[in-house]
C-alpha positions in Angstrom: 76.5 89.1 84.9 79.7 90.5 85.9 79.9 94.3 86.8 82.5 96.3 85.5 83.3 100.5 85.9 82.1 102.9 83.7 84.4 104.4 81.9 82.0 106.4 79.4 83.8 109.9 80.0 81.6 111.2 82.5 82.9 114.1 84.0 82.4 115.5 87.6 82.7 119.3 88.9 86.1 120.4 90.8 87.9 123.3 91.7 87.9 126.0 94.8 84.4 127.0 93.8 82.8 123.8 95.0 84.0 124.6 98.4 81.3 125.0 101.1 78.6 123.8 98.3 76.6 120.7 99.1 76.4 118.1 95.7 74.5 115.5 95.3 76.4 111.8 93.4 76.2 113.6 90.3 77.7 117.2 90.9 74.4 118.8 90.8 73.9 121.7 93.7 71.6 120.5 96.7 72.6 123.6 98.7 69.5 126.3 97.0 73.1 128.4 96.5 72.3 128.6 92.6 74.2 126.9 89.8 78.0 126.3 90.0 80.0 128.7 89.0 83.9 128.9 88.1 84.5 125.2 88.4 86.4 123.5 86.3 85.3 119.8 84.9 87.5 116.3 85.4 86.3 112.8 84.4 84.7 110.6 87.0 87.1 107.3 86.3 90.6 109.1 85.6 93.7 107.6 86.5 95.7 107.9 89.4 98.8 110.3 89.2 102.2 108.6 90.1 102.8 110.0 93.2 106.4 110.8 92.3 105.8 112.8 90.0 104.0 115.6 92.3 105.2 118.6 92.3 107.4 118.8 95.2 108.4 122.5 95.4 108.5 124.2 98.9 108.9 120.3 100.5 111.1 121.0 103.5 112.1 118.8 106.4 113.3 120.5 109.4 115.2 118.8 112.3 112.6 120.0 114.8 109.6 118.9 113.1 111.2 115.0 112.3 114.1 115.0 114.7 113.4 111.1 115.2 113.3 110.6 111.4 115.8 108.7 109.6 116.9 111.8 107.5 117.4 113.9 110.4 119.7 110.7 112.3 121.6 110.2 108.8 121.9 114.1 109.1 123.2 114.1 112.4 125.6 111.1 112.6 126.9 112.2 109.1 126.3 108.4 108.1 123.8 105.7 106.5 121.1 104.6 108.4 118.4 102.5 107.6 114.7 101.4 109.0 115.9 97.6 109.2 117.8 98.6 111.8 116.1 98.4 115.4 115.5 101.3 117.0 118.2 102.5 119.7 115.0 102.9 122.6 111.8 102.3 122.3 110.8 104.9 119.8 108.3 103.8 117.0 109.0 105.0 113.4 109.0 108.2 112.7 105.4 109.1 110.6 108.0 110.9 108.0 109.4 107.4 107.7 106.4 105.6 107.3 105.4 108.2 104.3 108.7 107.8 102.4 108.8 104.4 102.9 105.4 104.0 101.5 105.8 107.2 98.8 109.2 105.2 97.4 107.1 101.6 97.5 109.7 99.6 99.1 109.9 97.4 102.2 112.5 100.5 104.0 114.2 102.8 103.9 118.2 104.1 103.4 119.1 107.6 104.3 123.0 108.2 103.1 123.7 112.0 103.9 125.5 114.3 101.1 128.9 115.5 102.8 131.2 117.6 101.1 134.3 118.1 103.7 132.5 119.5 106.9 129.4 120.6 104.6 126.1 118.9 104.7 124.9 119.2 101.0 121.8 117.3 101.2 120.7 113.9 102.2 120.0 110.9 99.7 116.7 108.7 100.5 116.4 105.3 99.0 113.6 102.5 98.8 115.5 99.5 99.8 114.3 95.6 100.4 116.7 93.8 103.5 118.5 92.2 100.7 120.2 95.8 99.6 121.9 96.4 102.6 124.9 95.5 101.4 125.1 98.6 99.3 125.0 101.0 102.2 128.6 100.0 103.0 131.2 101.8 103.0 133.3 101.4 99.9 129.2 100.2 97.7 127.2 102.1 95.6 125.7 104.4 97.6 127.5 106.0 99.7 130.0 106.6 97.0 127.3 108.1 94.4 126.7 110.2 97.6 129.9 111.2 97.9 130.2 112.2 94.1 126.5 113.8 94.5 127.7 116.1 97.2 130.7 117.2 95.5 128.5 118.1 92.5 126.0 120.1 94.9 129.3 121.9 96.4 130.4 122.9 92.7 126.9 123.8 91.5 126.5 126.0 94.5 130.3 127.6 94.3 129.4 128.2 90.4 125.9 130.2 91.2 128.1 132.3 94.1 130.5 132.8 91.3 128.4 133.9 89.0 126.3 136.0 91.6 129.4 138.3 92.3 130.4 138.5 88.6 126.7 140.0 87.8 126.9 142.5 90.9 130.9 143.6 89.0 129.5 144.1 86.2 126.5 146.2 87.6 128.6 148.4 89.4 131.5 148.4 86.5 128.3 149.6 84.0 127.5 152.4 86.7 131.1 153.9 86.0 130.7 154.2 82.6 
C-alpha cells in the first residue's frame, strides 16, 4: 500500500484567539478554558503561499542593522556588488544575504544601487547564478535598467513634490476667496 496525504478538506482552527490555548492534533481545546471562540477556520493541507508575493509593506533595511550586507556595501560604494565575490576579511555572509538569496531562489546575489546624480534612489536586488555576472558590467543590463530605474524614481518623486505644493496653492488661493 502506498500512503498518500489527505486532502479531504479538513479544516483546522487559526487566528489570535488560539493564542495561549492548548489543542490537541485535531483543534479541539485540552486547556478546560471552554470552547474556542473568534477563530477563524483554514484547511489542514492548503498550499504554500509564494513567498514573493507577501505583503511587504513597512520592510525597511537600515545601514546599522545590516551594515555588512550586500545592499548596504552596493549602497555605500555607489556600485554593483555581488555574493560570488569573496569577502574583503573574514566576515561571513550577512544573515540579510542569506534570506534574499534564499527568498529570490537563486545561487547569489547582485545588489546594483539606484543613483540619480548624487542621489541614492533605491537599491536593485537580483537572484543571479555565477554565469550572470557578466551583466553587472558596466555598459550590461543591469546597471543600465538601474540607471533608467533611478531616473524614473527621481521624476516620480519630483512629480509628488510638485503636486504637493500645487494642492497647498490652491488651499490657500481658496482661503482668499
Amino acid at each position: 500500500a502506498q500512503a498518500r496525504p489527505a486532502s479531504d478538506g479538513r479544516t483546522l482552527p487559526v487566528g489570535a484567539a488560539l493564542l495561549g490555548r492548548v489543542l490537541d492534533a485535531t483543534g479541539q481545546p485540552l486547556d478546560q478554558l471552554g470552547p474556542l471562540q473568534g477563530h477563524s477556520m483554514a484547511p489542514l493541507y492548503a498550499r504554500a503561499m509564494n513567498p514573493l508575493q507577501r505583503e511587504l509593506a513597512g520592510l525597511a533595511i537600515t545601514p546599522a542593522q545590516h551594515a555588512d550586507s550586500l545592499v548596504c556595501q552596493a549602497l555605500r560604494r555607489r556600485q554593483p556588488v555581488h555574493s560570488f565575490a569573496p569577502p574583503a576579511d573574514d566576515r561571513r555572509t550577512s544573515l540579510l544575504d542569506t534570506q534574499l538569496e534564499r527568498l529570490l531562489g537563486a545561487g547569489g546575489l547582485a545588489a546594483v544601487p539606484l543613483v540619480h546624480g548624487d542621489e541614492v534612489q533605491g537599491v536593485l536586488l537580483v537572484g543571479l547564478a555565477a554565469s550572470g555576472l557578466p551583466l553587472l558590467e558596466p555598459m550590461a543590463p543591469l546597471p543600465l535598467l538601474a540607471a533608467q530605474a533611478a531616473v524614473c524614481f527621481r521624476l516620480a518623486r519630483l512629480a509628488a513634490e510638485r503636486a504637493e505644493r500645487l494642492a497647498v496653492e490652491r488651499v490657500r488661493a481658496a482661503r482668499l476667496v
